[in-house]
Structures are given as C-alpha cells and as structure tokens.
C-alpha positions as CSV (number, residue, x, y, z in Angstrom):
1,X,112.2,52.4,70.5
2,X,113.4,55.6,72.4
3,X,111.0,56.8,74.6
4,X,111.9,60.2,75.9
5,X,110.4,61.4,79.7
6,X,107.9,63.5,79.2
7,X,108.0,67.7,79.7
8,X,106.9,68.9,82.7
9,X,103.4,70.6,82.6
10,X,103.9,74.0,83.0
11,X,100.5,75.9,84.3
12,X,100.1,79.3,83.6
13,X,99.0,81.3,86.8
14,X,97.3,84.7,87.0
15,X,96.3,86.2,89.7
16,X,92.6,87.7,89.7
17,X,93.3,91.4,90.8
18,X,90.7,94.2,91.7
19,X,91.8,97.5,93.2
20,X,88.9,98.6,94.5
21,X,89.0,102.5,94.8
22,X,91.7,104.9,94.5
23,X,95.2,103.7,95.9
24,X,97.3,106.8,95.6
25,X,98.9,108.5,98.9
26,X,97.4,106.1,100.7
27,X,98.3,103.0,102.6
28,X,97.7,99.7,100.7
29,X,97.6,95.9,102.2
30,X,97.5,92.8,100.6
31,X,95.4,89.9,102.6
32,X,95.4,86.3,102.0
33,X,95.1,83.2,104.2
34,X,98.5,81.6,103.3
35,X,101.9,83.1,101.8
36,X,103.9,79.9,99.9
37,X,105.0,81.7,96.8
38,X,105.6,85.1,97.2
39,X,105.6,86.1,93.0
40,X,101.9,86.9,93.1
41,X,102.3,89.5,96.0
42,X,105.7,91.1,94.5
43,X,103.4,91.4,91.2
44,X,100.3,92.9,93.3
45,X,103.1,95.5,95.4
46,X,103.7,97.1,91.7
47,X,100.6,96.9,90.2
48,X,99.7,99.2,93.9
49,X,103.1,101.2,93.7
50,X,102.6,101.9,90.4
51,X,98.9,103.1,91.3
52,X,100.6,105.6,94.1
53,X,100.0,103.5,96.9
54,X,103.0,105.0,99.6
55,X,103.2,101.8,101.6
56,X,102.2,98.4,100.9
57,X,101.7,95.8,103.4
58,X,101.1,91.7,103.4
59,X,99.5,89.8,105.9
60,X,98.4,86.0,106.4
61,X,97.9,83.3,108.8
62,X,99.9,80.9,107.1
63,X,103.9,81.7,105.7
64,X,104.9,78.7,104.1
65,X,107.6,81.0,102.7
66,X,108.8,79.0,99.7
67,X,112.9,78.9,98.8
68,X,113.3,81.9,96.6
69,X,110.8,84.6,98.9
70,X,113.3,86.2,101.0
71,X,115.8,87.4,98.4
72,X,112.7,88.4,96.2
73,X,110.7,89.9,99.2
74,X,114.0,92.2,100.2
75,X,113.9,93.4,96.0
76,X,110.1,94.1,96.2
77,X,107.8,97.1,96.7
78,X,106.3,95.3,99.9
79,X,107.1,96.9,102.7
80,X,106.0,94.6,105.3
81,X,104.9,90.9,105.6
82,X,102.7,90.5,108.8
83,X,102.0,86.6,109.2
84,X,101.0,84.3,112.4
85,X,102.8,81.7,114.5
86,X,101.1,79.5,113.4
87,X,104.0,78.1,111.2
88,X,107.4,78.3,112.5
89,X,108.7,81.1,110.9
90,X,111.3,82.9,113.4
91,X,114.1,81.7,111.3
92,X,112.8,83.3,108.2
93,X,112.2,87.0,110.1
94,X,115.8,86.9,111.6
95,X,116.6,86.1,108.0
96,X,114.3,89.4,106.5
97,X,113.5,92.4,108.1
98,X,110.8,92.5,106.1
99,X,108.8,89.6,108.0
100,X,107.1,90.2,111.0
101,X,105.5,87.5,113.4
102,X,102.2,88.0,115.1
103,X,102.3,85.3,118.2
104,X,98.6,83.5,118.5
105,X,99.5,80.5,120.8
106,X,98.0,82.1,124.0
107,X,94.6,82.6,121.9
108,X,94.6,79.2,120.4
109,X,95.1,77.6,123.4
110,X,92.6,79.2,125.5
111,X,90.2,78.3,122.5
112,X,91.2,75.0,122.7
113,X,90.6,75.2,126.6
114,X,87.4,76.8,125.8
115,X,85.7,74.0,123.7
116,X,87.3,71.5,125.6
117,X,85.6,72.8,129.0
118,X,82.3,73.6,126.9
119,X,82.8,77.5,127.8
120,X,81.9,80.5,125.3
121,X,84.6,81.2,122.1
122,X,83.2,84.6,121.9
123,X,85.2,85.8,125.3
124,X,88.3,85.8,123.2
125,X,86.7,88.2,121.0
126,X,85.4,91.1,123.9
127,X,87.2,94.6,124.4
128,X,90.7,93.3,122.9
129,X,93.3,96.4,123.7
130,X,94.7,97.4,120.8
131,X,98.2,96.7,122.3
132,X,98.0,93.4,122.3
C-alpha cells in the first residue's frame, strides 16, 4: 500500500474591509495591532489608491515583518509603515525606507516603574508635546 503525505491545507483569507467615508484627496491610514504578513495591507493601499486616497500610511505596535514584506512593501501603494520598538526591527528599516520606528522603551519602563512603586499610570498620559 502507497500512502501519499497528505496536501497541505490551504485557507482562504479575506480581509473584512470598510472605508468609512470618502477617501479621495485626502490622507488615508491603515491601523492594526501587529504587521506579520504584509499582503493584506498592500491589498487595502489599492483598494484606498484606487479610491483617491493621495497618501496611505500603516501603523502597529507589533512588526513581525514576515520574509517576503520588504520587497513587496517597496512595490506597494503604502507610503509609510509606522511601527513600535517593541520588536527589534532596526534591521528591517535600514533595510526599507519605507519603515519607520517609533521608540517606547522610556514609556514602558516608567510604566513598569509605575506599577511596581504603586504610583498613577495616567502621568504618562498628561500634556504629552507633540514632539515627542
């Protein structure tokens, strides 16, 4: 008896999308908590391109960044990906001039601090300059 390795399930994935308003001329951005695969957001850029959105922007906590994202992210209508530190992703953003890094260790550790002392979370959260 030959018995064969099964196929791979292959799951079909769509992404839920809702442009809520009128997109053309105007500034669009994309938010999520993670960025792994970066397909659904190149699909989402051109659905708001095609729309008339003039700029489209990305922005997570989280970029996982999976293998294939940079050469894809360079060929897509995004024109920026904003994502945190909370990942180490300097490599990628020397790697894309697309990617830009958003640094959050000073905040998380003075929450850490915070809890850990007993003190209130919501002085990280009072008259933040814009700069910063």
């Amino acid at each position: 008896m030959n018995q064969a390795s099964p196929e791979p399930v292959k799951l079909a994935v769509t992404v839920p999308v809702n442009v809520v308003g009128d997109v053309g001329g105007r500034i669009a951005i994309i938010v999520d908590d993670e960025i792994d695969e970066i397909h659904p957001f190149v699909a989402v850029a051109k659905l708001l391109k095609d729309r008339g959105a003039y700029k489209i922007y990305a922005m997570a906590t989280h970029g996982t960044f999976s293998e294939d994202c940079l050469g894809v992210l360079e060929q897509s209508d995004i024109d920026e990906v904003v994502v945190t530190n909370t990942l180490p992703v300097e490599g990628l953003a020397q790697q894309c001039s697309k990617i830009k890094i958003v640094d959050v260790s000073l905040m998380l550790g003075e929450g850490i601090r915070r809890i850990h002392n007993g003190e209130s979370m919501s002085y990280l959260f009072r008259d933040v300059p814009l700069g910063d």
